[in-house]
KEGUVEX-796634 format. One record per residue (C-alpha): residue in three letters; x, y, z. Coordinates in nm, 3 decimals. Each point is the difference from the previous one (the first is absolute). Example, Ala and Ser with C-alpha at 12.3 -4.5 7.8 and 13.67 -1.06 7.14 Angstrom:
BEGIN
+-----+---------+---------+---------+
!   r !      c1 !      c2 !      c3 !
+-----+---------+---------+---------+
! ALA !   1.230 !  -0.450 !   0.780 !
! SER !   0.137 !   0.344 !  -0.066 !
+-----+---------+---------+---------+
//
This chain:
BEGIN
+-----+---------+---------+---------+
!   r !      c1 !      c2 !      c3 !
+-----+---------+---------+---------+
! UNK !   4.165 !  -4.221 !   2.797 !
! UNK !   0.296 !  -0.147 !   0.243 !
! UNK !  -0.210 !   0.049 !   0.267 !
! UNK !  -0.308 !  -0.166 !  -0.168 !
! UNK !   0.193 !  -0.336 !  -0.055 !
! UNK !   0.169 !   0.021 !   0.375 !
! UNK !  -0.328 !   0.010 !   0.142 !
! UNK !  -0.122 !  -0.266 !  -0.232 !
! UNK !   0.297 !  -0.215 !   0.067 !
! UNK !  -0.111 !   0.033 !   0.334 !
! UNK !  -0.341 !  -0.168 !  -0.031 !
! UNK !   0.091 !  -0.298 !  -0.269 !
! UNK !   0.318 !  -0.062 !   0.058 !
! UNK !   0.195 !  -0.178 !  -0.230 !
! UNK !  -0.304 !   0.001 !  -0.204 !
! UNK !   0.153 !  -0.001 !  -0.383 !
! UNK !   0.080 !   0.328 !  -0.154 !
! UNK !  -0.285 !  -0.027 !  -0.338 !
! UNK !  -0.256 !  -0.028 !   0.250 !
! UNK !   0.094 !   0.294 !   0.232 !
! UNK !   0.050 !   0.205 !  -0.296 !
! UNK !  -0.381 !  -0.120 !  -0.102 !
! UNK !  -0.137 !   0.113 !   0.329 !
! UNK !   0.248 !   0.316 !  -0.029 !
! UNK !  -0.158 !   0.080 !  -0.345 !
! UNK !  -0.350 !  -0.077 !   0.167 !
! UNK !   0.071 !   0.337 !   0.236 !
! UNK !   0.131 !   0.205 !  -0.232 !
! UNK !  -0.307 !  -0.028 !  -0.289 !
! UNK !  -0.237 !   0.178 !   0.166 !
! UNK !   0.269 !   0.267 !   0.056 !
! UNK !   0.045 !   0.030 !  -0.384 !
! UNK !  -0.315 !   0.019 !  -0.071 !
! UNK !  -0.071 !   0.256 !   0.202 !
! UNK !   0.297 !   0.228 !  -0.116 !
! UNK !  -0.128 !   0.320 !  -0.153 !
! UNK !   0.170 !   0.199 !  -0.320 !
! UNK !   0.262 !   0.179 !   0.140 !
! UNK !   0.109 !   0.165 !  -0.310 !
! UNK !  -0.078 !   0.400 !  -0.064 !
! UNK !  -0.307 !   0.080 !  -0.226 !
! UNK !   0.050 !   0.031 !  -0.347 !
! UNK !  -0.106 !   0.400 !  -0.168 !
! UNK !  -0.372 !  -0.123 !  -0.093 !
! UNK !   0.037 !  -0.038 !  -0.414 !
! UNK !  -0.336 !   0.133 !  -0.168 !
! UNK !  -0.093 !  -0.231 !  -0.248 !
! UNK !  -0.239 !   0.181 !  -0.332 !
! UNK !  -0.345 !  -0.170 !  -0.005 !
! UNK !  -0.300 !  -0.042 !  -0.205 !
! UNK !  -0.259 !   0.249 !   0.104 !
! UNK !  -0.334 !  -0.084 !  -0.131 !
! UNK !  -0.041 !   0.337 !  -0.184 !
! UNK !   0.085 !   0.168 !  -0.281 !
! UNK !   0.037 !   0.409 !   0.056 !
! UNK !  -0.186 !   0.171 !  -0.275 !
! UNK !  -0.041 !   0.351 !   0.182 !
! UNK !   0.343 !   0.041 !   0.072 !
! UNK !   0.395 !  -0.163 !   0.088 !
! UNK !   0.212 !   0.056 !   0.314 !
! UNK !   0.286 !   0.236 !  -0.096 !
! UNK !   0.192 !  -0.018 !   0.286 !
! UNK !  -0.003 !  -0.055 !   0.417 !
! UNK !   0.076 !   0.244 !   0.251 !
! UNK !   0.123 !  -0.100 !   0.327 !
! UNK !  -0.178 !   0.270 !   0.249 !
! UNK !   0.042 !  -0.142 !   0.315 !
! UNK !   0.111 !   0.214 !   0.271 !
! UNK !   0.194 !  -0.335 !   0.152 !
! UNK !   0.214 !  -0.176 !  -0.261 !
! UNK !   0.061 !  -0.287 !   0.236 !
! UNK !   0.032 !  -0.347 !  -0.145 !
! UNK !  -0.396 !  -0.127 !  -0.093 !
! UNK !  -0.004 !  -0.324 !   0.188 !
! UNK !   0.027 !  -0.074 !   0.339 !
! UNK !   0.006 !  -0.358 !   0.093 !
! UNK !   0.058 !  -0.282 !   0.217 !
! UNK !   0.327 !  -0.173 !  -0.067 !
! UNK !  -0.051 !  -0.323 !   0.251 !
! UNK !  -0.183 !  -0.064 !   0.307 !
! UNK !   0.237 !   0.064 !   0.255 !
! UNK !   0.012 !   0.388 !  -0.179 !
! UNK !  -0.334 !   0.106 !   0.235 !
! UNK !  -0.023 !   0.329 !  -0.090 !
! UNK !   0.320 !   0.105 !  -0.187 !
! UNK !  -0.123 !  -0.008 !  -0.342 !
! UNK !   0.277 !   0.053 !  -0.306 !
! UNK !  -0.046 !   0.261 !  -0.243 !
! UNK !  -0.008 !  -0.134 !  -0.339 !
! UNK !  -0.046 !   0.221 !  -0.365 !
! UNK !  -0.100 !  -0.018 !  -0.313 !
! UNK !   0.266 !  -0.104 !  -0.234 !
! UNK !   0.139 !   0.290 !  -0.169 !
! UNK !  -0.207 !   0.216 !   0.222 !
! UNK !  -0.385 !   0.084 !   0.017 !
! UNK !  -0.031 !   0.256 !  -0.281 !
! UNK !   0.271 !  -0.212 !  -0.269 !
! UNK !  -0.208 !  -0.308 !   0.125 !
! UNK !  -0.334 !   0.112 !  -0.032 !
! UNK !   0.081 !   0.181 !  -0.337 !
! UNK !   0.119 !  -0.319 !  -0.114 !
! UNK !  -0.276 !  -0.216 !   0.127 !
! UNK !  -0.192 !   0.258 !  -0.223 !
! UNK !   0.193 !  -0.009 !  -0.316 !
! UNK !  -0.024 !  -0.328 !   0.028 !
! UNK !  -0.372 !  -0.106 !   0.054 !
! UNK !  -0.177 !   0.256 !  -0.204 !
! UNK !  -0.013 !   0.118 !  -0.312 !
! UNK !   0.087 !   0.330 !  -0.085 !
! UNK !  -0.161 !   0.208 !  -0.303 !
! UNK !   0.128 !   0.335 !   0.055 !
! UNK !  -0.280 !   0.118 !  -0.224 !
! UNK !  -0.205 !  -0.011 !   0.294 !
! UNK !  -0.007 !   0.194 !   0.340 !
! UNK !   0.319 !  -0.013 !   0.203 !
! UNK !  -0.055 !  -0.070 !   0.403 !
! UNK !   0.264 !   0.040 !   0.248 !
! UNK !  -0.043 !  -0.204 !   0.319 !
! UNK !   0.120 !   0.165 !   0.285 !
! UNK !   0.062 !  -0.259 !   0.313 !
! UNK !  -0.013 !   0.211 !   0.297 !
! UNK !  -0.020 !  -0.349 !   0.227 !
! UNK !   0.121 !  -0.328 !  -0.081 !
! UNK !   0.043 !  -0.279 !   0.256 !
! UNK !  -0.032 !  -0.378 !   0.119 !
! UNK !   0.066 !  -0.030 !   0.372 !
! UNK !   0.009 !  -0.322 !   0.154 !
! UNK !  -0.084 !  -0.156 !   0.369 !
! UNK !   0.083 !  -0.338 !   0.188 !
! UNK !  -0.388 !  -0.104 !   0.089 !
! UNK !   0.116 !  -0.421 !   0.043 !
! UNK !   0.380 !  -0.046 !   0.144 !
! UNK !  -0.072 !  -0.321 !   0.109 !
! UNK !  -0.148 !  -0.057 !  -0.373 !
! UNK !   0.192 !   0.223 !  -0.181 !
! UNK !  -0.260 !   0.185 !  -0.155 !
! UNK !   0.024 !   0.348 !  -0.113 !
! UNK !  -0.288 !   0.240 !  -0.120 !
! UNK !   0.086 !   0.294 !  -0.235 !
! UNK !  -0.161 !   0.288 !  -0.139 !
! UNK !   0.014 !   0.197 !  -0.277 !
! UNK !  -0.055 !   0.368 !  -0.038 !
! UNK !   0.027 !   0.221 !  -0.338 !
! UNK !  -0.100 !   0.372 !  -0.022 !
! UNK !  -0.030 !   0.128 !  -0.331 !
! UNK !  -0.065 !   0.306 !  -0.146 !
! UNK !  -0.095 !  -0.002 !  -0.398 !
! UNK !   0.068 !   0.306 !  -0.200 !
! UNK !  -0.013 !   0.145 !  -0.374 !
! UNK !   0.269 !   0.165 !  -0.180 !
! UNK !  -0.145 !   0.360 !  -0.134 !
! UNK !   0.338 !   0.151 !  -0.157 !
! UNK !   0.197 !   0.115 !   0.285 !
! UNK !  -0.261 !  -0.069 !   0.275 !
! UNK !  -0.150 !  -0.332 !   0.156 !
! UNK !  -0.342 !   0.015 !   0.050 !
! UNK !  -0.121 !  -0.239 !   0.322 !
! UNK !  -0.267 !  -0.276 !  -0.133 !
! UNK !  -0.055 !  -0.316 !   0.297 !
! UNK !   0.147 !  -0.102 !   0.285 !
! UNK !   0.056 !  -0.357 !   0.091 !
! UNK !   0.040 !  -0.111 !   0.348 !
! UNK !  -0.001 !  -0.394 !   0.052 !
! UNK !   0.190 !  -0.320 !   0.062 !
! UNK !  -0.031 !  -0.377 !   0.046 !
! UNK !   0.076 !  -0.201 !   0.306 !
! UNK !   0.137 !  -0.356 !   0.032 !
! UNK !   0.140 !  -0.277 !   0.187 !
! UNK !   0.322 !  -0.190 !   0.005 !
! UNK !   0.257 !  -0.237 !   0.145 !
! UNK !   0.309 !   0.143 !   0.115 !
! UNK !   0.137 !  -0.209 !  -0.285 !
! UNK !  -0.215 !   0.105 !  -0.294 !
! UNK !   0.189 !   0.318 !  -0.081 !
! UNK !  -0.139 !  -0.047 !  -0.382 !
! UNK !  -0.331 !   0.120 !   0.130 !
! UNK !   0.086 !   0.351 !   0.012 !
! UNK !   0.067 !   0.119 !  -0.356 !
! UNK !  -0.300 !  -0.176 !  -0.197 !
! UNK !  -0.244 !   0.197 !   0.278 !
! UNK !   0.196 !   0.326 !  -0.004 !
! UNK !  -0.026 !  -0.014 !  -0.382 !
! UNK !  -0.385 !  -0.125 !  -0.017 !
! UNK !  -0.028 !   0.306 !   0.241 !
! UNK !   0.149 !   0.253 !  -0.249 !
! UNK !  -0.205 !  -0.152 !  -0.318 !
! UNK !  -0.310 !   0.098 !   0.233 !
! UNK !   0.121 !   0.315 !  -0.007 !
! UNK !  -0.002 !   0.012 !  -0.353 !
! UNK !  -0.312 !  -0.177 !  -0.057 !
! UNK !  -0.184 !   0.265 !   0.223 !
! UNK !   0.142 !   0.275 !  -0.194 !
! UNK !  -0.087 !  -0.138 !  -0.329 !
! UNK !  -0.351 !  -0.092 !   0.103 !
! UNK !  -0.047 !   0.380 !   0.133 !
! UNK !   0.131 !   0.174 !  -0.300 !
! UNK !  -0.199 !  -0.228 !  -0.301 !
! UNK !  -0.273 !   0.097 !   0.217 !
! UNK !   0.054 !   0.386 !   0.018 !
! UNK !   0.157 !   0.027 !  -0.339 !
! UNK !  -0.285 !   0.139 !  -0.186 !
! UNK !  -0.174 !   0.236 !   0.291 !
! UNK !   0.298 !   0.090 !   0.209 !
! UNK !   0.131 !   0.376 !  -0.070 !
! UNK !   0.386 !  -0.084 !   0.135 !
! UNK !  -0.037 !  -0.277 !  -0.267 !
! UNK !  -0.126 !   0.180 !  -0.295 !
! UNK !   0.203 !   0.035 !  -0.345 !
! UNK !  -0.167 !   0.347 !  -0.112 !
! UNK !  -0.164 !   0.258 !   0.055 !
! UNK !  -0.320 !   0.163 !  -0.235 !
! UNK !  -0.109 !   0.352 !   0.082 !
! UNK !  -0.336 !   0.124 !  -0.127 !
! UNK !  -0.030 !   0.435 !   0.057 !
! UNK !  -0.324 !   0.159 !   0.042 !
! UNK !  -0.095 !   0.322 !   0.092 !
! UNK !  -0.263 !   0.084 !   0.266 !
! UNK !  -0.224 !   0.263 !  -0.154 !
! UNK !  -0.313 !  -0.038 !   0.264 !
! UNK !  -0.204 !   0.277 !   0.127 !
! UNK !  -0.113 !  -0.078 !   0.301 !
! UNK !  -0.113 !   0.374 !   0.095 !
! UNK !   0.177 !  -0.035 !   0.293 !
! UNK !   0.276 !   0.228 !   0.096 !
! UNK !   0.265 !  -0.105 !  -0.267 !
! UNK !  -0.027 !  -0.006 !  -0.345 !
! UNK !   0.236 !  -0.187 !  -0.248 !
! UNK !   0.104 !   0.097 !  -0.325 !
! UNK !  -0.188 !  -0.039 !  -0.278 !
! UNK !   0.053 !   0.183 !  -0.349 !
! UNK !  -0.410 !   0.006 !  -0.037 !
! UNK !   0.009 !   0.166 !   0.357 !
! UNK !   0.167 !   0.279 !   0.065 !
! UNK !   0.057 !   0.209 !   0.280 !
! UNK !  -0.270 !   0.331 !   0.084 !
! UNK !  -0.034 !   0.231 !   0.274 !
! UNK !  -0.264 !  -0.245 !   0.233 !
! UNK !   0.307 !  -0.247 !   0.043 !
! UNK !   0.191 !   0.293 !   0.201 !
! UNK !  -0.172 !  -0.048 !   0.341 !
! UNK !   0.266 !   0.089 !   0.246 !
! UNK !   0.097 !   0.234 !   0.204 !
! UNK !   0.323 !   0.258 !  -0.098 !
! UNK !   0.245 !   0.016 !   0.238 !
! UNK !  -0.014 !   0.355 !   0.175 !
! UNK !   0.343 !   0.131 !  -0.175 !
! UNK !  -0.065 !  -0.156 !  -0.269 !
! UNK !   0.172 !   0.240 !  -0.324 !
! UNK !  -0.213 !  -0.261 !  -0.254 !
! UNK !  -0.321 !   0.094 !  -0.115 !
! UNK !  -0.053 !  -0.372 !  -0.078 !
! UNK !   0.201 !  -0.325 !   0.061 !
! UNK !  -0.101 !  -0.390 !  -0.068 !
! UNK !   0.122 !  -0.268 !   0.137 !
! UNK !   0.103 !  -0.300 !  -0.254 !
! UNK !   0.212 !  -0.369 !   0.097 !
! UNK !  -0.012 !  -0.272 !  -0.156 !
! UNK !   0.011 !  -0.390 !   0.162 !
! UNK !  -0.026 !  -0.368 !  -0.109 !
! UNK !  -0.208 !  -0.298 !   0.155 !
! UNK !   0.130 !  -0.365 !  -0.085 !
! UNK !  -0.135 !  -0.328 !   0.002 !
! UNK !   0.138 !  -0.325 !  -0.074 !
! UNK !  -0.093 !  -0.362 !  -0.074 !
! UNK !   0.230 !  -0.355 !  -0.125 !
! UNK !  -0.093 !  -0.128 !  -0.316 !
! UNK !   0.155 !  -0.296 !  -0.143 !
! UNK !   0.327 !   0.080 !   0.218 !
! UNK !  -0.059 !   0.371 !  -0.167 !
! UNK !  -0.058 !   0.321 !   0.224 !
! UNK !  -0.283 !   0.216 !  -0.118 !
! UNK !   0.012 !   0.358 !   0.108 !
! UNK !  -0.250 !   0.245 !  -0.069 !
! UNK !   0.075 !   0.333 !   0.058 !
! UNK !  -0.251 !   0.301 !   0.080 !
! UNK !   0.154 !   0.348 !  -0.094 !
! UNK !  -0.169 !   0.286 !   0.160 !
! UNK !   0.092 !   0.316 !  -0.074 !
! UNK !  -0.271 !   0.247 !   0.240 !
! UNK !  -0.071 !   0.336 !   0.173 !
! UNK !  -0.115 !   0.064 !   0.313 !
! UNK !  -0.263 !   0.271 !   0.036 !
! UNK !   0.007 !   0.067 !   0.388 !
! UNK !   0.353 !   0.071 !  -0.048 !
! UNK !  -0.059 !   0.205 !  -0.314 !
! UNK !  -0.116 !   0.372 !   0.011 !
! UNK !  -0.079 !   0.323 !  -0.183 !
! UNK !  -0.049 !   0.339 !   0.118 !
! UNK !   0.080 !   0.243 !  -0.297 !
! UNK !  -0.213 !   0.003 !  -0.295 !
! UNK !  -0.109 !  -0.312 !  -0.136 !
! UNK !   0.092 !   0.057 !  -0.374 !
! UNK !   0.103 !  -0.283 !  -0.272 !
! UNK !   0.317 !   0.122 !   0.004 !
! UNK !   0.075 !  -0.049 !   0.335 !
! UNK !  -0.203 !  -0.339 !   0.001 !
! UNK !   0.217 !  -0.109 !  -0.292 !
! UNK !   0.322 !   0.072 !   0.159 !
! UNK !  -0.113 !  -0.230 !   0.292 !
! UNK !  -0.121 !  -0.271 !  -0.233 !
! UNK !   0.346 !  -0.011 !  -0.176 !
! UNK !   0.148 !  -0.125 !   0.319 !
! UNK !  -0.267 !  -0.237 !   0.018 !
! UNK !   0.131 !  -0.116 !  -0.381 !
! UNK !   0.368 !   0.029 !   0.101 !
! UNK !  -0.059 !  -0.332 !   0.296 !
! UNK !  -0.227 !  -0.160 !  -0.257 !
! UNK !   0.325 !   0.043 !  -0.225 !
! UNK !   0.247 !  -0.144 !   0.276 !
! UNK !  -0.245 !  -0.295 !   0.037 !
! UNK !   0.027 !  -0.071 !  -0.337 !
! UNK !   0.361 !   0.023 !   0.001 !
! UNK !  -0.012 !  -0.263 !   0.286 !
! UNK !  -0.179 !  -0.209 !  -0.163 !
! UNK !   0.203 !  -0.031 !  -0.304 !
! UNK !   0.276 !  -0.053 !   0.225 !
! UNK !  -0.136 !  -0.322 !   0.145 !
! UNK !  -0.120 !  -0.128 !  -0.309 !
! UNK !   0.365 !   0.048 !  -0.147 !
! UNK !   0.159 !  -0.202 !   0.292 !
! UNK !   0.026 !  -0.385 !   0.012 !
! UNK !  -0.088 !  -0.045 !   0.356 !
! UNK !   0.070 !  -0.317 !   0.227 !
! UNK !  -0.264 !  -0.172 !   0.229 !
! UNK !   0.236 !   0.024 !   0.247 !
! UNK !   0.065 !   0.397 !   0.096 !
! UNK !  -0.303 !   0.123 !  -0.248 !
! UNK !  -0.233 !   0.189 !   0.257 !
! UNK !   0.380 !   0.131 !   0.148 !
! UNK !   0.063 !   0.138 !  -0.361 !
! UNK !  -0.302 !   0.174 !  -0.093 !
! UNK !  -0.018 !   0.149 !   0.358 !
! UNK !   0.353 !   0.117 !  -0.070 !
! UNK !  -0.137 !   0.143 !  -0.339 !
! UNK !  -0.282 !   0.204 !   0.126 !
! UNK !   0.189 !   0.157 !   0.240 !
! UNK !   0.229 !   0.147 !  -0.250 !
! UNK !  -0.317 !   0.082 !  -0.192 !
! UNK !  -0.134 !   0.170 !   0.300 !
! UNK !   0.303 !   0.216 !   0.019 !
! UNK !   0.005 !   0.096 !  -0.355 !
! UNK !  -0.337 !   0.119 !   0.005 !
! UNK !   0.097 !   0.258 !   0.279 !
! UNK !   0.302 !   0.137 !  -0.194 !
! UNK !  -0.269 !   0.022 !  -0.365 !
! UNK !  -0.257 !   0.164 !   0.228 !
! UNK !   0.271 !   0.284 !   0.174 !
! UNK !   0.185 !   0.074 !  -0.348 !
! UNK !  -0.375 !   0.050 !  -0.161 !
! UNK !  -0.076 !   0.232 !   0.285 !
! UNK !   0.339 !   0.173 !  -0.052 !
! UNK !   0.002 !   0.044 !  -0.343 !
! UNK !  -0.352 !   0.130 !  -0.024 !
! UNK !   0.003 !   0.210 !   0.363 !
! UNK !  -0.277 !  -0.221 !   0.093 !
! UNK !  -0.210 !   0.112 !  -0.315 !
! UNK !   0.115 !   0.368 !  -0.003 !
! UNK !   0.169 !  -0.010 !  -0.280 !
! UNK !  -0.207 !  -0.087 !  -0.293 !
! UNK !   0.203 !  -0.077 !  -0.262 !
! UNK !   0.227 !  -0.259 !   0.162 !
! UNK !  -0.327 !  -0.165 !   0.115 !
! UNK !  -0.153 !  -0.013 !  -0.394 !
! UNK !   0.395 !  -0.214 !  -0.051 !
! UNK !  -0.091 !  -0.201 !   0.320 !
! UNK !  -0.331 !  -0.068 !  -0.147 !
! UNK !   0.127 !  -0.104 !  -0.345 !
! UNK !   0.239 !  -0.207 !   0.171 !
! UNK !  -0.262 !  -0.181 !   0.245 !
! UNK !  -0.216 !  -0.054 !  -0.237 !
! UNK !   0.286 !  -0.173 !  -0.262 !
! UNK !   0.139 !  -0.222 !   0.252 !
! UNK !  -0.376 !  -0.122 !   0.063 !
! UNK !  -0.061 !  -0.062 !  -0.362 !
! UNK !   0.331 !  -0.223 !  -0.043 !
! UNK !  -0.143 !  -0.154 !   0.297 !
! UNK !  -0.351 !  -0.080 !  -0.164 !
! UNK !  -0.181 !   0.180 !   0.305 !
! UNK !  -0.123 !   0.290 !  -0.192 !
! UNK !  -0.139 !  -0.060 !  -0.365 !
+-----+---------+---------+---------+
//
């Protein structure tokens, strides 16, 4: 400043002091306005908002923050003389209290309804210098998202949301920033709540319950397999294979059981039909001894005893209140145990009658068969 009135002392003179300080102050405005904001950013404040949406499908019970980086969210440009050094600014309170809050906040939340976690596995605004001699700056935006439902202890994945906003400001207008961050993350939750009205009522991940319908498959397709019907039992034609050459047996048959499911959404409802088959396979069923109703009989009661392990399965998964979330997972889980419990039925029947030898234990098996098909409603 000295120097400034020397030199100007210099050129007027004795020119009086009010009007060099005039001409002074005549330099020095366009210096002032020119200054740029100096001063640190502030942590960016997320402010709650009015979304234009009401969730009836579900409420946000809490935010996740599952980024591998936990930098700071913002990157921006702090005056025009920064060229590229950018300052790292956060969210107040941090990204998950500040996006929780933002949340709590600006949506209502009926807990009646289904809870959503939002996991944030990116969340940034990064700035650049595109005017110095202007001052402008151009920003961007950039949220990654992942939506997912509560089930118990698990999370079940529903949407991902990948998007942003973009916009342009003055060195000066730091206020910019927040309102389009925060229009950016009501985006976010308008997308979501657009998908999931829309898949409510057809989406299986989305569905409240789960109604099984059992049948079993009793068709005779004269084919190499026949399955178990009361009206249809087993005789002598239906053992068509080949005995294996060391074979002690003078007749085996082989019996399994399996399931076929098919699904459909209902009214935000999963509808499950199952198909029980119980069935024998005659190419890998055989005689070679006499072909006598007492033998035949002691083959058809294994037949009975996987018809009676079906059954058993089946009152199993009627008795269960199943979820649409892990149902298929369940019943799988089910029939294996089934499938195993057949085998052990089927080798103490064969040990307790020596394989039909001994005829009195077999008249017990056959009571028993024959009872446990009754309570069952199979057999009349």
């Amino acid at each position: 400043m000295k120097l400034i009135r020397k030199y100007l002392l210099a050129i007027y003179g004795s020119t009086p002091l009010a009007k060099l300080q005039m001409v002074l102050g005549c330099i020095l405005l366009p210096i002032m306005l020119n200054a740029e904001p100096q001063n640190p950013f502030e942590p960016i404040e997320l402010r709650s908002s009015d979304l234009p949406f009401v969730p009836q499908e579900f409420y946000i019970k809490g935010v996740v923050d599952a980024r591998s980086n936990k930098n700071p969210v913002a990157f921006l440009v702090p005056s025009v003389t920064s060229g590229t050094q950018l300052e790292l600014v956060d969210l107040k309170g941090g990204l998950e209290a500040a996006l929780s809050l933002f949340v709590a906040n600006s949506l209502k939340k009926d807990t009646n309804l289904r809870p959503i976690w939002i996991k944030v596995k990116d969340c940034q605004i990064i700035e650049k210098l595109v005017d110095a001699s202007r001052g402008v700056v151009e920003g961007q935006v950039h949220l990654d998202f992942a939506f997912e439902l509560e089930r118990g202890d698990d999370q079940v994945h529903l949407l991902d949301f990948q998007g942003g906003m973009s916009y342009k400001r003055s060195v000066r207008q730091r206020a910019v920033i927040e309102p389009v961050f925060r229009r950016s993350i009501g985006n976010a939750l308008k997308y979501f709540h657009d998908w999931i009205e829309k898949e409510a009522g057809r989406n299986e991940k989305l569905a409240k319950s789960v109604k099984v319908t059992m049948r079993d498959y009793r068709v005779d397709n004269e084919d190499d397999t026949v399955f178990y019907d009361p009206k249809r039992p087993l005789r002598w034609a239906d053992f068509r294979g080949r005995a294996p050459f060391r074979s002690n047996y003078s007749a085996s048959v082989f019996v399994s059981l399996a399931y076929e499911g098919d699904s459909k959404i209902e009214d935000g409802e999963v509808e499950v039909v199952l198909d029980f088959k119980t069935y024998m396979l005659k190419s890998s069923s055989y005689v070679k001894g006499d072909k006598n109703d007492y033998s035949l009989n002691h083959e058809q009661r294994h037949f009975d005893i996987a018809q009676i392990i079906t059954e058993r399965l089946k009152r199993k998964v009627a008795g269960m209140k199943l979820h649409p979330f892990n149902y298929d997972r369940v019943i799988s889980s089910i029939y294996l145990d089934a499938y195993r419990e057949m085998n052990r039925y089927q080798e103490q029947y064969d040990k307790e009658t020596s394989h039909g030898t001994n005829r009195a234990a077999q008249e017990q098996w056959n009571r028993k068969i024959d009872e446990e098909l009754r309570d069952f409603g199979v057999i009349p």
